[in-house]
N, C-alpha and C positions, 0 to 999 in steps of 0.2 A: 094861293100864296097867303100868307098868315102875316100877319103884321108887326112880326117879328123877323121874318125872314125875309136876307136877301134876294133881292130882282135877279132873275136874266140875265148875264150882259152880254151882248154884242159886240164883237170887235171889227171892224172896217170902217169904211165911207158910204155914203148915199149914193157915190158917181159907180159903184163896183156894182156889176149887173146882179151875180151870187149874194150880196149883201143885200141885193134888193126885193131879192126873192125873198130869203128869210125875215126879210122887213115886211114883207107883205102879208106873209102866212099869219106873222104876229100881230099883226095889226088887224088880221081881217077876221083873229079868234078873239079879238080883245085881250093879249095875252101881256101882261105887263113887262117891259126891259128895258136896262139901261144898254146906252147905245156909248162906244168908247173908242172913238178915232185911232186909228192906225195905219199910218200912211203904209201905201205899197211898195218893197224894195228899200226904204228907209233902215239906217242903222240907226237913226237918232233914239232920243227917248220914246217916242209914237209908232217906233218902224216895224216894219214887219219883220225887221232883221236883225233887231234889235236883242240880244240874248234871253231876256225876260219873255218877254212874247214866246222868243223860239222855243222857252222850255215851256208853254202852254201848248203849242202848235208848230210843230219839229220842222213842217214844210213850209212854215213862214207863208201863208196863205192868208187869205180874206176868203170868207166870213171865217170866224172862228167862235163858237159859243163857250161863255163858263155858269154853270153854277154853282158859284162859290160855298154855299153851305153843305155839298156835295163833295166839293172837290173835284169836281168832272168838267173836261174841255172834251169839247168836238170840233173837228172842223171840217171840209167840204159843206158845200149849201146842200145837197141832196143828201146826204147823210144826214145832216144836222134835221132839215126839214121830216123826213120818216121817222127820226127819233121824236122830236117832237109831236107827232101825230102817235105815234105808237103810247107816249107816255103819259099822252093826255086823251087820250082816247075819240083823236079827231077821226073818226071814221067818215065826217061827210064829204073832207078831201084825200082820204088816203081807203080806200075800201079795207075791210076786214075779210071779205070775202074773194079767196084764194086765187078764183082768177081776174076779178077783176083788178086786184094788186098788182097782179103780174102785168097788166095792161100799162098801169102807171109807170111799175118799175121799168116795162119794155122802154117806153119812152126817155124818165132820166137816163139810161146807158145808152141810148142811141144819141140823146142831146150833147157829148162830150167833142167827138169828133165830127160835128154834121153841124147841128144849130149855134154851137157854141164859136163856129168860125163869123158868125154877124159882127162879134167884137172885135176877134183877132185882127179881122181883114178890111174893116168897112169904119170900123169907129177907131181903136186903138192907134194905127198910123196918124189917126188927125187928132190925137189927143196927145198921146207919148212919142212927140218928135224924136225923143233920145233915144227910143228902143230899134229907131234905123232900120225897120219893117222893110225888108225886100219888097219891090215891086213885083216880082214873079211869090212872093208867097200873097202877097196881098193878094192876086187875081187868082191864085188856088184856092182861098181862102172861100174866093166872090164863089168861083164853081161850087164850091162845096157848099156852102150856106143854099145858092138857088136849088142845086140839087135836092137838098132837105128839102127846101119849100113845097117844090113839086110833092116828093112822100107826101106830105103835108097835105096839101092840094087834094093828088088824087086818092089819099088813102086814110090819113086818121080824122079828114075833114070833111070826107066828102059824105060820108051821111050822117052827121053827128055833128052836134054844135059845140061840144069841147073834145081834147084832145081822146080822151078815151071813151067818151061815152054822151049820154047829154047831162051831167050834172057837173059841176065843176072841181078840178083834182090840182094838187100840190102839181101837176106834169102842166099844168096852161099856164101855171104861176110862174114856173121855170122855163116854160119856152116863152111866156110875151116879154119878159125882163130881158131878152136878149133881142127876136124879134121884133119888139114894141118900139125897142129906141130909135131903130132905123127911122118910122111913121116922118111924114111929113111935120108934122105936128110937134115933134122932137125933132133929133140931125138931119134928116132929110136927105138921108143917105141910101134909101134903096127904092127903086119903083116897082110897089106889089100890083102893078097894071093887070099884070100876066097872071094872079093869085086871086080870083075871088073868091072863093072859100075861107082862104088865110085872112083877107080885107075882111071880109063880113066877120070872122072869131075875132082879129085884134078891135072891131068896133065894140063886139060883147062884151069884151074882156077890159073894156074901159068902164065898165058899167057898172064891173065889181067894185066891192065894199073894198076904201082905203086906196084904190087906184092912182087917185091924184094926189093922194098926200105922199105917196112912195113916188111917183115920178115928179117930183117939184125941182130935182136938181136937174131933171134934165129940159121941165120948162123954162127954168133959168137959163140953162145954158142956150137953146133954142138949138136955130140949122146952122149947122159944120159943112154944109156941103160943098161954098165957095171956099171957104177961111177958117182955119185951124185957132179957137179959141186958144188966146193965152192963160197962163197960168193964172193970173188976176180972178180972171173971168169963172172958171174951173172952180176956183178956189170961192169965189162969191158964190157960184151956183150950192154948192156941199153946205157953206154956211148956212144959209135960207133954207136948205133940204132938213138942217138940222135944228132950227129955229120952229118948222112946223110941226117935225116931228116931238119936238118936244111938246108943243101944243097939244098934239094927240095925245100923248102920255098922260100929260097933266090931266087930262079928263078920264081917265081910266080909272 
């Protein structure tokens, strides 16, 4: 970036797991961006639903990237994330070579339907009261998430310390943001008793560069597992998320 040209920007919250990911890839390249709230569902000025946004990001989604001096928006996190390795030429989390790419890429298209239900069914009911989450999809949700775990477990863990191999890929950054929140140590919402292989990677994977400064809004927020944080609470957590992460910035 040249000292004339505009930043990065990010669009989401710190609490959006997808947001978190791309927060972390950027963070863990030393990659500079401004980060620009955009509430989820919201029609307000901030909203994701908002007509301005929509004509950046049609699906009114979180994360959404711009860079402005380009004129270009992306949005999905897995998208945005391989664009970004592709444009900057992070090959030491996105391989160049053909199949080990395909390893990563295996993984994000399996994370959709399979990993990605940790939030739907385990976090999202105790956060978004208003989205009235069926109790029978919640418990399909549960199945689905352990089910992955197991894959997990017995197969992309079980002789390798990260998901594709033993060096570390945009695919562990995408499963612990989802995975990771569960931890005791955050919501407290799932017991990996039954996973040691997933137990020992999500300990690894706190080891990485920028770990703690992308999950600060969910140390704020602590364990959900009694008691459904209120909105106060949610809303203080994001704040501080965004407080540190500027901190990060400013140092860059």
């Amino acid at each position: 970036m040249t000292a004339t040209s505009s930043p990065l920007i990010l669009y989401g919250v710190p609490f959006s797991q997808p947001v978190r990911a791309v927060m972390w890839l950027l963070l863990y390249k030393s990659q500079p961006f401004e980060m620009v709230l955009i509430n989820p569902g919201s029609r307000g000025d901030n909203g994701s639903r908002n007509p301005e946004y929509l004509a950046k990001n049609p699906g009114g989604t979180i994360p959404c990237i711009e860079e402005p001096d380009e004129n270009f928006t992306l949005a999905e996190a897995h998208a945005i994330m391989c664009y970004l390795c592709n444009k900057h030429g992070w090959t030491d989390v996105y391989p160049d070579e053909p199949k080990l790419r395909a390893r990563v890429d295996w993984y994000l298209n399996f994370h959709h339907r399979n990993v990605r239900d940790a939030s739907l069914g385990l976090v999202a009911p105790k956060i978004r009261k208003d989205l009235n989450i069926p109790e029978a999809f919640q418990e399909a949700a549960r199945k689905t998430l352990t089910h992955a775990l197991k894959a997990l477990e017995q197969g992309w863990l079980a002789d390798s310390r990260y998901l594709t191999g033993d060096e570390l890929t945009i695919a562990d950054m995408a499963a612990y943001v989802e995975i990771g929140q569960l931890q005791p140590c955050f919501t407290n919402v799932y017991d990996f008793a039954d996973f040691p292989n997933v137990s020992r990677w999500l300990a690894d994977m706190q080891a990485i560069k920028a770990h703690d400064e992308v999950h600060v809004v969910l140390t704020e927020l602590g364990d959900i597992s009694e008691e459904a944080p209120d909105m106060g609470r949610i809303r203080d957590a994001n704040k501080r998320a965004l407080a540190v992460l500027k901190d990060c910035l400013a140092t860059m």
